[in-house]
py3Dmol code that shows the C-alpha trace and the ligand (Angstrom):
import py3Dmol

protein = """\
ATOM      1  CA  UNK A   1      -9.713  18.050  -2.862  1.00  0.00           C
ATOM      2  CA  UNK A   2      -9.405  14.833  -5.104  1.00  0.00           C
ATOM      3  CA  UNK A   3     -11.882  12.514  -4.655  1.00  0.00           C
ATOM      4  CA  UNK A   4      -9.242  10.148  -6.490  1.00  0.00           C
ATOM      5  CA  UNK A   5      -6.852   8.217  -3.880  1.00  0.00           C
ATOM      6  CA  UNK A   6      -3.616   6.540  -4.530  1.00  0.00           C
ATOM      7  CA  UNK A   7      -4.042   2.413  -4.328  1.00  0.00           C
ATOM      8  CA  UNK A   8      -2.118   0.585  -2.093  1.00  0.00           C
ATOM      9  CA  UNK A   9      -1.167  -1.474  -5.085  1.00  0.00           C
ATOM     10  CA  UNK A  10       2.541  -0.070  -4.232  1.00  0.00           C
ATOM     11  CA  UNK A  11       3.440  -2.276  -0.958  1.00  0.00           C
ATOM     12  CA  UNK A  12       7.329  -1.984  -0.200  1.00  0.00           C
ATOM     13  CA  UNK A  13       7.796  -6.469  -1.816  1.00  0.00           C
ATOM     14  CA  UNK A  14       4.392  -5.908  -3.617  1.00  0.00           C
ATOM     15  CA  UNK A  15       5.367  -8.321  -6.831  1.00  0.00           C
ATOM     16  CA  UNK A  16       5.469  -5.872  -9.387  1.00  0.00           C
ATOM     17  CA  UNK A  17       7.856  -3.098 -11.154  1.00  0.00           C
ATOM     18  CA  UNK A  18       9.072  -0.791  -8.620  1.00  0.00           C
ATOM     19  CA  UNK A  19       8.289   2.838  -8.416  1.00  0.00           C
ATOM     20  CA  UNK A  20      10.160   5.585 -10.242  1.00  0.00           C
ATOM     21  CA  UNK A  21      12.524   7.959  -7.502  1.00  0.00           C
ATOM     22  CA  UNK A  22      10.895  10.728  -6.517  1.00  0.00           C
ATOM     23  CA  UNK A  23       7.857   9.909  -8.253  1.00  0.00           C
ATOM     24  CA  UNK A  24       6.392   7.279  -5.856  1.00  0.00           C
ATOM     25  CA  UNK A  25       2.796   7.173  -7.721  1.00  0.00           C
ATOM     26  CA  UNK A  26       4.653   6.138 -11.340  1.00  0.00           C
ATOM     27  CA  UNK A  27       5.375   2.332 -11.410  1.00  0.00           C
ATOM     28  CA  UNK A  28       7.288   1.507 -14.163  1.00  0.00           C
ATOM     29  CA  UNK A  29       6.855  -1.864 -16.245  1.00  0.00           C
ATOM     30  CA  UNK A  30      10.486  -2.289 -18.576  1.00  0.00           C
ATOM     31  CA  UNK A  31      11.032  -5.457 -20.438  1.00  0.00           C
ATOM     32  CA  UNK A  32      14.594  -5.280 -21.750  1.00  0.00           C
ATOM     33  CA  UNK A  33      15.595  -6.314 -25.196  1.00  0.00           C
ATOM     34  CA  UNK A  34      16.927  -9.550 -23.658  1.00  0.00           C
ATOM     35  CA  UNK A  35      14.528 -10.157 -21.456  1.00  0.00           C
ATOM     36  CA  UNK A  36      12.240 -13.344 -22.448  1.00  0.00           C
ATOM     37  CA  UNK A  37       9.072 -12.878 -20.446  1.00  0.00           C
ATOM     38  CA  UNK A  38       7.035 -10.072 -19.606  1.00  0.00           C
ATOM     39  CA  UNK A  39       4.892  -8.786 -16.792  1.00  0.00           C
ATOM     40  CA  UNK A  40       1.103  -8.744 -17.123  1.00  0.00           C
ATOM     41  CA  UNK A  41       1.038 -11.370 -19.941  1.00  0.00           C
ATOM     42  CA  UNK A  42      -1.793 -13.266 -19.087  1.00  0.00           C
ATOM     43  CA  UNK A  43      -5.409 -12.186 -19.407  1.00  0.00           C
ATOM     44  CA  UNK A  44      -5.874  -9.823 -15.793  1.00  0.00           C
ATOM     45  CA  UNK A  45      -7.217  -7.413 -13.411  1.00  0.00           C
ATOM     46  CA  UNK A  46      -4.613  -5.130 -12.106  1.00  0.00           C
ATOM     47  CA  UNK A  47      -3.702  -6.617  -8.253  1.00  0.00           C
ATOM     48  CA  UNK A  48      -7.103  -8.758  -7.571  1.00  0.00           C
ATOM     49  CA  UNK A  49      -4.845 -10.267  -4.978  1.00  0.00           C
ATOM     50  CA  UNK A  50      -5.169  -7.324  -2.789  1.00  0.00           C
ATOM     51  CA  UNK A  51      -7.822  -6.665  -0.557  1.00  0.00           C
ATOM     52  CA  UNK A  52      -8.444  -3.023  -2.351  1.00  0.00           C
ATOM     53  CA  UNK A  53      -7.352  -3.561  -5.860  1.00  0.00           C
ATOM     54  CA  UNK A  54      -7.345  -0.595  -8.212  1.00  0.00           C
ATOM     55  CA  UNK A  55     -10.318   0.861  -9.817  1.00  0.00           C
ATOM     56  CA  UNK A  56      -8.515   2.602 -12.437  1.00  0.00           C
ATOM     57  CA  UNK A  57      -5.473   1.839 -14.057  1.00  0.00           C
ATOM     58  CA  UNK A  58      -3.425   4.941 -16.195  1.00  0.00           C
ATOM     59  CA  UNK A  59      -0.661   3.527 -18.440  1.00  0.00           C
ATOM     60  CA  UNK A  60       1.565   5.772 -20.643  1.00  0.00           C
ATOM     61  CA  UNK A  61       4.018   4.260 -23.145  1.00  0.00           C
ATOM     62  CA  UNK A  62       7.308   5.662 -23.055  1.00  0.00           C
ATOM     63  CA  UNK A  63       9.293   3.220 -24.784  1.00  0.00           C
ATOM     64  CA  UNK A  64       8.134   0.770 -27.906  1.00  0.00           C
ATOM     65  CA  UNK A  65       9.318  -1.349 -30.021  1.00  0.00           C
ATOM     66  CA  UNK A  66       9.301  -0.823 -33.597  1.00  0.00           C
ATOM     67  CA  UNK A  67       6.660  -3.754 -33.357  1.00  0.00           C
ATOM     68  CA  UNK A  68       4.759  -5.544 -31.692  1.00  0.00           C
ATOM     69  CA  UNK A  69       4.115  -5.231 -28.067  1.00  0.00           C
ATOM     70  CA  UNK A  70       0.065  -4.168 -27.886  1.00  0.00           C
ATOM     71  CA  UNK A  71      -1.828  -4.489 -25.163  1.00  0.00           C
ATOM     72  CA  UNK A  72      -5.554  -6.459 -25.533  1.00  0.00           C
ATOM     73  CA  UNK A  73      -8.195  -5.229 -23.482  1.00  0.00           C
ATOM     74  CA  UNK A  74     -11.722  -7.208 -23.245  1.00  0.00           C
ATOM     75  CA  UNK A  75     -15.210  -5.770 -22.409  1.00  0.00           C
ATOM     76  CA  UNK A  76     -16.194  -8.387 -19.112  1.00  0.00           C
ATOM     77  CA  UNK A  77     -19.608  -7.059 -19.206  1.00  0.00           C
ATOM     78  CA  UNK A  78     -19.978  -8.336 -22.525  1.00  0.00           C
ATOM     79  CA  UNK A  79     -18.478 -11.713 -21.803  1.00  0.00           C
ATOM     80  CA  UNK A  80     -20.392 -12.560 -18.696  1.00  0.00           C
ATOM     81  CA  UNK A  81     -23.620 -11.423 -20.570  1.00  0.00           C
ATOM     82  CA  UNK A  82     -22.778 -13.534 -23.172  1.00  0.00           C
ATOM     83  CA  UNK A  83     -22.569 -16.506 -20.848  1.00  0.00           C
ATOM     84  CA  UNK A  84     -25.584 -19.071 -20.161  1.00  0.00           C
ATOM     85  CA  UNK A  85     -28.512 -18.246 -17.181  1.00  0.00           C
ATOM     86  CA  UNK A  86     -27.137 -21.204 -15.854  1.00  0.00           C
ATOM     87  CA  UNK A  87     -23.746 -20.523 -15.580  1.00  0.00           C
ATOM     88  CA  UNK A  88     -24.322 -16.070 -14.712  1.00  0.00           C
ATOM     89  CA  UNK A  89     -26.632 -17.275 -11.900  1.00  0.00           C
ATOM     90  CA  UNK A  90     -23.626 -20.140 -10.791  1.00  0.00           C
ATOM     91  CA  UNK A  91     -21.113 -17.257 -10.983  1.00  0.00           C
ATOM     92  CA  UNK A  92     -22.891 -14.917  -9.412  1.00  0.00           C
ATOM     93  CA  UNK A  93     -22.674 -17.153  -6.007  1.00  0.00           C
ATOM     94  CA  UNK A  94     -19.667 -17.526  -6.164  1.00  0.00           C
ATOM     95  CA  UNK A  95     -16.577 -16.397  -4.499  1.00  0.00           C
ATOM     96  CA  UNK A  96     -13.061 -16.601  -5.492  1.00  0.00           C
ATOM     97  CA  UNK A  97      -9.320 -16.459  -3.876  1.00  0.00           C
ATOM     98  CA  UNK A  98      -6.750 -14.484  -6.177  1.00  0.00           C
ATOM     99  CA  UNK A  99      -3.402 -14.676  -5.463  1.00  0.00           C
ATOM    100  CA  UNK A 100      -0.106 -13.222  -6.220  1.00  0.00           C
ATOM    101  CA  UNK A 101       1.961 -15.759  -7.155  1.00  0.00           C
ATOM    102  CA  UNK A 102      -0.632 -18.426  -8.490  1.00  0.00           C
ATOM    103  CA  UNK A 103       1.997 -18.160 -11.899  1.00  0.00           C
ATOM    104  CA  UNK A 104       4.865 -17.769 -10.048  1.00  0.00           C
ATOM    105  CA  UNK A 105       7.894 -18.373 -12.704  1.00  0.00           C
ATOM    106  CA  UNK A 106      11.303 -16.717 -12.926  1.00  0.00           C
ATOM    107  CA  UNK A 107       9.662 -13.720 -13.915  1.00  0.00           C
ATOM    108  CA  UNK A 108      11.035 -11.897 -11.265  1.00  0.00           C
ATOM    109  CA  UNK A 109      14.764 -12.441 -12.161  1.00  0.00           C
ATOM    110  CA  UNK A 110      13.971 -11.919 -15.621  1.00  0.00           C
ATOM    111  CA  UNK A 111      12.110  -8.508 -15.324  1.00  0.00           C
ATOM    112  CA  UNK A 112      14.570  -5.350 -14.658  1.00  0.00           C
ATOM    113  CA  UNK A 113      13.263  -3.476 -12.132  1.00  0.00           C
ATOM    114  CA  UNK A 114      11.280  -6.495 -10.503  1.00  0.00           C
ATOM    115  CA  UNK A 115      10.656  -5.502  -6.804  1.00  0.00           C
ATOM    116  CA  UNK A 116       9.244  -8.426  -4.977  1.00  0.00           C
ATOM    117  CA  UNK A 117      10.636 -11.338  -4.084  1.00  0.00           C
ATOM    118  CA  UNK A 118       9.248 -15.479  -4.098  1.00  0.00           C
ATOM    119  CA  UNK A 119       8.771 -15.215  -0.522  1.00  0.00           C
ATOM    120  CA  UNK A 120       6.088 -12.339  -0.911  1.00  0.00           C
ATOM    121  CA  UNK A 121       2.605 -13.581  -1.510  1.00  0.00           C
ATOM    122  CA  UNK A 122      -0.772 -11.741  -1.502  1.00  0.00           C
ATOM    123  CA  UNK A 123      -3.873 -12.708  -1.016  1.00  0.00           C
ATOM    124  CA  UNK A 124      -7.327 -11.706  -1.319  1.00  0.00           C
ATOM    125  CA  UNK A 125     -11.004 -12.839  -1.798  1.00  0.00           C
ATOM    126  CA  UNK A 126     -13.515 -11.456  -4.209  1.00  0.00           C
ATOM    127  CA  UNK A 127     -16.425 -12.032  -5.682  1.00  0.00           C
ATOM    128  CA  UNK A 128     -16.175 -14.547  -8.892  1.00  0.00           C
ATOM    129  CA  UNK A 129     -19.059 -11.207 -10.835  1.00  0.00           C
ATOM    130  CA  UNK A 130     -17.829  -8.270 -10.269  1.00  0.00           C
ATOM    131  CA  UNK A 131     -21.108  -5.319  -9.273  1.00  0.00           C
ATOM    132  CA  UNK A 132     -19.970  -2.179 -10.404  1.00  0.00           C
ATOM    133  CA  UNK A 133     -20.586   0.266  -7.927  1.00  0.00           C
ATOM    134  CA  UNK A 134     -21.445   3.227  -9.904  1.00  0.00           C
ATOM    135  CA  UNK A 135     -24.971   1.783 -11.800  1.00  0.00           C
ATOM    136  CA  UNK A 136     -24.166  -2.100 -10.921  1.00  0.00           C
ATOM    137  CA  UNK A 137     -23.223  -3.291 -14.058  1.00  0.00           C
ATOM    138  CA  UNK A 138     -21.878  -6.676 -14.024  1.00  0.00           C
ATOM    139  CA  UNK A 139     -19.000  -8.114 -15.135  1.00  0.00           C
ATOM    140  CA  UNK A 140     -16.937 -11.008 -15.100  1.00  0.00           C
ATOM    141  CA  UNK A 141     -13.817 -10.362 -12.588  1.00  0.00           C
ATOM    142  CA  UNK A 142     -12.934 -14.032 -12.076  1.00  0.00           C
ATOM    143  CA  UNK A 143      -9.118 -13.808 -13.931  1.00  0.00           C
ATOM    144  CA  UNK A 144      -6.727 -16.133 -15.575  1.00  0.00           C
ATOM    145  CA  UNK A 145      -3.754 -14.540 -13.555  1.00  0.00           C
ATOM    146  CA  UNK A 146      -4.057 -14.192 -10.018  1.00  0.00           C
ATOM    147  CA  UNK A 147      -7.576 -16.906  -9.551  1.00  0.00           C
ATOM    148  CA  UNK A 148      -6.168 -19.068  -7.448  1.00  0.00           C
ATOM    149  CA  UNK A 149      -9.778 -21.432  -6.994  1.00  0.00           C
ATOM    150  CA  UNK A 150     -13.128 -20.709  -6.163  1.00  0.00           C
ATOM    151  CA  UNK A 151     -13.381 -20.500  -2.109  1.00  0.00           C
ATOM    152  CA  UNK A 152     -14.670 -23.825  -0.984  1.00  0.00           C
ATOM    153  CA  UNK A 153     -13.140 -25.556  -4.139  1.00  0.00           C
ATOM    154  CA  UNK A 154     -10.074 -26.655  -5.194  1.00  0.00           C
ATOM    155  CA  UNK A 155      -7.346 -25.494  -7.691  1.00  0.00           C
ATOM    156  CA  UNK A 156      -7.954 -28.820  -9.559  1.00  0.00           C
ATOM    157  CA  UNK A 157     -11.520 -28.409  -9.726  1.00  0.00           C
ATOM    158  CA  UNK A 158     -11.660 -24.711  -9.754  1.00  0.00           C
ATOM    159  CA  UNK A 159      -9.077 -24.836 -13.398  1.00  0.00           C
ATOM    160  CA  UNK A 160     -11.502 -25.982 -15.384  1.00  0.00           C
ATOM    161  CA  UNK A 161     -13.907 -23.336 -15.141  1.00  0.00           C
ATOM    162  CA  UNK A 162     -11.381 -20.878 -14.945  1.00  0.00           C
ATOM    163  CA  UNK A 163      -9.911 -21.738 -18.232  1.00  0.00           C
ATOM    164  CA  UNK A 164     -13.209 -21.927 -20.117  1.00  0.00           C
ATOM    165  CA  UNK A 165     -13.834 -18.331 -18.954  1.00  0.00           C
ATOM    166  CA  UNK A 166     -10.473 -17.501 -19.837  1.00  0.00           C
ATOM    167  CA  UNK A 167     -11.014 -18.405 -23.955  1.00  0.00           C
ATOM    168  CA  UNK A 168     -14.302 -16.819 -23.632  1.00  0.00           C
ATOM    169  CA  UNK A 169     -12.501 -13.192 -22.149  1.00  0.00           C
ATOM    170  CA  UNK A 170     -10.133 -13.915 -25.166  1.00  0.00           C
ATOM    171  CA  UNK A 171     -12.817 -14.063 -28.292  1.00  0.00           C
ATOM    172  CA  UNK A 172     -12.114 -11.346 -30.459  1.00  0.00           C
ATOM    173  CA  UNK A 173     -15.529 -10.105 -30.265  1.00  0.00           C
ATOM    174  CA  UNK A 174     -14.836  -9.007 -26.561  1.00  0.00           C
ATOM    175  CA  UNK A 175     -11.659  -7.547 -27.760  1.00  0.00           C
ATOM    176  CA  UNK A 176      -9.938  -4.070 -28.497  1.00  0.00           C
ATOM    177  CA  UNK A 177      -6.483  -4.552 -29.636  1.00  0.00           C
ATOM    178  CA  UNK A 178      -3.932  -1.096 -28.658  1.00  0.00           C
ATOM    179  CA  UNK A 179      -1.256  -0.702 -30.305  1.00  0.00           C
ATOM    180  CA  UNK A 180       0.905   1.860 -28.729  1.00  0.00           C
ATOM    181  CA  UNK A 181       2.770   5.254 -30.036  1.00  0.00           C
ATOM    182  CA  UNK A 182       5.523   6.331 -27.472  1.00  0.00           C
ATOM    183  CA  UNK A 183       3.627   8.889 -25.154  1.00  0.00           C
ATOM    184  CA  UNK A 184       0.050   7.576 -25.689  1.00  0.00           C
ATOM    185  CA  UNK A 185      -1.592   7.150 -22.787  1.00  0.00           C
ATOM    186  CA  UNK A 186      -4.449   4.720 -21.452  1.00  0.00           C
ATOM    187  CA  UNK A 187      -7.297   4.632 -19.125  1.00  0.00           C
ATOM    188  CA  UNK A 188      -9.666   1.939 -18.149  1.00  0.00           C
ATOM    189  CA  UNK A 189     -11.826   0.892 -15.173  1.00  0.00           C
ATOM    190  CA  UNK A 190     -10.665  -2.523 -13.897  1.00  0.00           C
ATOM    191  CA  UNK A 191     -13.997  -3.677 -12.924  1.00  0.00           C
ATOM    192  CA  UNK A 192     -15.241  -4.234 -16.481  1.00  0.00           C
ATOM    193  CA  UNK A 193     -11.955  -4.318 -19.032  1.00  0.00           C
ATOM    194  CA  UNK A 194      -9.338  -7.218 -18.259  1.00  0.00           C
ATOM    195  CA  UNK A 195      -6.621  -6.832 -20.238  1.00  0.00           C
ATOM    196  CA  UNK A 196      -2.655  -8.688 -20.732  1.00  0.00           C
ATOM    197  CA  UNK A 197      -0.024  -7.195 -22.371  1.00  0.00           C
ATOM    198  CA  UNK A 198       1.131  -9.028 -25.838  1.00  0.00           C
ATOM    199  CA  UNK A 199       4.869 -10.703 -25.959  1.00  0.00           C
ATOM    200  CA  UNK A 200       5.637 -10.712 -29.590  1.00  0.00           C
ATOM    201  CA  UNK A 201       8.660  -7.926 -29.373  1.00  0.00           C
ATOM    202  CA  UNK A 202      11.853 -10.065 -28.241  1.00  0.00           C
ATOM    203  CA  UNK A 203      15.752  -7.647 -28.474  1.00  0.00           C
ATOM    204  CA  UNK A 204      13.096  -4.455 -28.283  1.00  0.00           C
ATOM    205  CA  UNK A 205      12.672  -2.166 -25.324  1.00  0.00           C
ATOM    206  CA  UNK A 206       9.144  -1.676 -24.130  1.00  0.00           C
ATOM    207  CA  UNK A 207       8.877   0.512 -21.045  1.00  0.00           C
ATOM    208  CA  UNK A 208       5.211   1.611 -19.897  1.00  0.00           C
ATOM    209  CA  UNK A 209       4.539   3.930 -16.491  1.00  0.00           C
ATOM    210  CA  UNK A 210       1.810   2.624 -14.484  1.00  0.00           C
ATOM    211  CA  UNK A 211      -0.406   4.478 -12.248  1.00  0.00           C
ATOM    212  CA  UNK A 212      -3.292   2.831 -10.121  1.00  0.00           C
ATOM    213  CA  UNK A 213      -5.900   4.603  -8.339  1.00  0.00           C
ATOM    214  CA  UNK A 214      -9.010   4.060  -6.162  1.00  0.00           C
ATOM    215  CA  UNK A 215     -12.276   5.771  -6.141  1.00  0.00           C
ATOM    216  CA  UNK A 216     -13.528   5.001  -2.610  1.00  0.00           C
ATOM    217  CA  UNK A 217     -15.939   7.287  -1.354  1.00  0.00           C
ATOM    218  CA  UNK A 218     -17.201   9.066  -4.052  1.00  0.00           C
ATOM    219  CA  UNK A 219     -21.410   8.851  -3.785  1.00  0.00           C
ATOM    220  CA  UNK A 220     -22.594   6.766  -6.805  1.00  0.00           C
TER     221      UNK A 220
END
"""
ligand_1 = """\
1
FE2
Fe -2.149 -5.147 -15.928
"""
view = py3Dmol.view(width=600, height=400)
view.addModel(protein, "pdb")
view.setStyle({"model": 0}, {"cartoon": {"style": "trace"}})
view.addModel(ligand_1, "xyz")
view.setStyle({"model": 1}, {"stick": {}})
view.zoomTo()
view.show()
């Protein structure tokens, strides 16, 4: 049997693309060509608002534009490695609410297949350095797109900090740049990549399948 279980990323007003009939595992992530903003565009970790977020994330393009429309993935070991003593060992301590709609916009009129609704909110706690369970590498899982504040802080005082780890997750020498060929697909472990999803492609179609998964219980 699979060791490999389905995430419960995929909750009936979860906030993000629905899943494709008959194929409940494939969410699918369209952005029309007159659609303005797209899903996923700030720096992330797939669903850190949920209490299990995914450990994997599989994405296969199915439609892109002629150009344009790349995802950017960063290495978060590298970036919290990079950071001070100081500010590792602060980190490191600390513990952070993410939450669904911390960006909450008109995104969801304005994506096609948008399933949730304002009224739908998720949250979660998790540690600010993500331990990686297989060999305990660490890496920076703090994110600029569902960190809500660090628990005990506030938003105002949390932003700050947030934002300066933000434009260090977003130096090019963290960085791997994909641009996508229609069927390519990608793989990466969400406890040391974050990644958003470029908006340079405006009256182009970009549709991407998504599929999460979870590798609880497997020994390390
Ligand atoms: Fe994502």
């Amino acid at each position: 049997m699979s060791p490999w279980h389905a995430s419960s990323a995929r909750l009936p007003n979860t906030p993000s693309p629905r899943a494709i009939e008959d194929y409940p595992e494939i969410v699918q992530i369209v952005k029309t060509p007159t659609q303005r903003q797209n899903f996923s565009g700030k720096w992330h970790v797939d669903s850190t608002y949920l209490e299990t977020p995914p450990d994997y994330t599989f994405l296969t393009a199915r439609e892109t534009p002629p150009l344009g429309g790349d995802t950017v993935f960063s290495n978060a070991e590298a970036v919290f490695h990079s950071l001070s003593e100081g500010l590792q060992a602060l980190l490191e301590n600390q513990e952070v609410e993410f939450a669904s709609d911390v960006h909450a916009t008109q995104r969801g009129q304005q994506l096609t297949n948008f399933s949730g609704s304002d009224a739908d909110t998720y949250r979660a706690v998790h540690p600010a350095v993500m331990r990686h369970p297989r060999g305990g590498k660490r890496a920076l899982y703090i994110n600029e797109e569902h960190a809500l504040a660090f628990k005990g802080m506030t938003r105002e005082e949390s932003q700050p900090l947030i934002r300066y780890l933000t434009e260090r997750i977003a130096q090019s020498e963290f960085t791997f740049r994909l641009t996508w060929e229609k069927d390519m697909v990608a793989l990466w472990d969400n406890r040391l990549v974050h990644h958003h999803a470029v908006n340079d492609y405006h009256g182009a179609l970009r549709v991407m399948d998504r599929i999460t998964v979870n590798d609880r219980g497997l020994e390390a």
